[in-house]
C-alpha positions as CSV (number, residue, x, y, z in Angstrom):
1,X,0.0,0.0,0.0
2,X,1.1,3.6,-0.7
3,X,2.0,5.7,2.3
4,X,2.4,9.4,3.6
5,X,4.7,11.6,5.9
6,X,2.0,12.7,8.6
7,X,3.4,14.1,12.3
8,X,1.9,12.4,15.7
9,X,1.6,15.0,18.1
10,X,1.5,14.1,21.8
11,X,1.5,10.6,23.5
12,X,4.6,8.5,23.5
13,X,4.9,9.2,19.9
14,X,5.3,13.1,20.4
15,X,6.8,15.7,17.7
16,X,7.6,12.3,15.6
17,X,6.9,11.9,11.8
18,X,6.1,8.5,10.5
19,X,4.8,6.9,7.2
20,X,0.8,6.2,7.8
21,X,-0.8,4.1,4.8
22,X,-3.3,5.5,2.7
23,X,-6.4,3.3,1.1
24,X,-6.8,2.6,-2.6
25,X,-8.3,6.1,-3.5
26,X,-5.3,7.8,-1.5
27,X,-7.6,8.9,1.8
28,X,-5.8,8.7,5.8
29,X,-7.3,6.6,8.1
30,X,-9.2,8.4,10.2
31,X,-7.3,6.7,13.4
32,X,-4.4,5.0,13.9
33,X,-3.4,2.2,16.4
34,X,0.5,2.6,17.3
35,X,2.1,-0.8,19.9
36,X,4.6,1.3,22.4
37,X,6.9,-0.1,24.4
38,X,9.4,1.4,26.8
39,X,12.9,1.1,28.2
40,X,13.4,-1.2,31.2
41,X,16.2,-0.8,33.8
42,X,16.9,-3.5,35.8
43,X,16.9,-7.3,35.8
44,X,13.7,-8.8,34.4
45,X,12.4,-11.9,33.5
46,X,11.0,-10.6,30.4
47,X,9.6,-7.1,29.2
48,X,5.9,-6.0,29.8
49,X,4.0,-6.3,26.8
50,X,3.8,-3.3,24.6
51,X,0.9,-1.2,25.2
52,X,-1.3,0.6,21.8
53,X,-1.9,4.4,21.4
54,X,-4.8,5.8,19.7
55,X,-3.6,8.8,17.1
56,X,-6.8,10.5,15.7
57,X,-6.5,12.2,12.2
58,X,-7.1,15.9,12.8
59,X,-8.8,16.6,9.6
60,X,-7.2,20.2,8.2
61,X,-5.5,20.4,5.3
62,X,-2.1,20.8,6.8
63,X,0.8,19.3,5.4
64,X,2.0,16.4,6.4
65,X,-1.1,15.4,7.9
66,X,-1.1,15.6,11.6
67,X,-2.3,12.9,13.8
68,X,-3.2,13.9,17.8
69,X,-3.2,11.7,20.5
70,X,-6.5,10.4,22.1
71,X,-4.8,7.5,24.4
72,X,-4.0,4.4,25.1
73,X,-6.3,1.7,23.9
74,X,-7.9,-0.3,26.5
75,X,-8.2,-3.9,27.3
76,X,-10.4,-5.3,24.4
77,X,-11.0,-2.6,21.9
């Protein structure tokens, strides 16, 4: 699939520019899902699992496309 530059704004993902795919007639998704996972100090078993970040498209007709950050995405959706 073709892709975009947009820019996430806020959340983990803050001030960051990523590629976002764009459907067959070229539109954004209207949200995005993004898995974030952090840095761990320490000795662990294993890492906690990554936790996903909800980036809603903003809508203007700014360029790149700027995505804003609604939150993390709870158990089950």
């Amino acid at each position: 699939m073709p892709a975009v530059e947009a820019w996430l704004l806020g959340g983990p993902a803050d001030g960051r520019i990523t590629h976002i795919e764009v459907d067959d007639d070229g539109s954004l998704p209207q949200a995005i899902v993004l898995p974030q996972s952090g840095a761990y100090l320490g000795a662990r078993d294993h890492p906690s699992q990554p936790v996903q970040h909800r980036y809603l498209h903003c809508g203007d007709e700014v360029d790149p496309p700027t995505f804003r950050y609604e939150g993390p995405v709870g158990q089950g959706q």
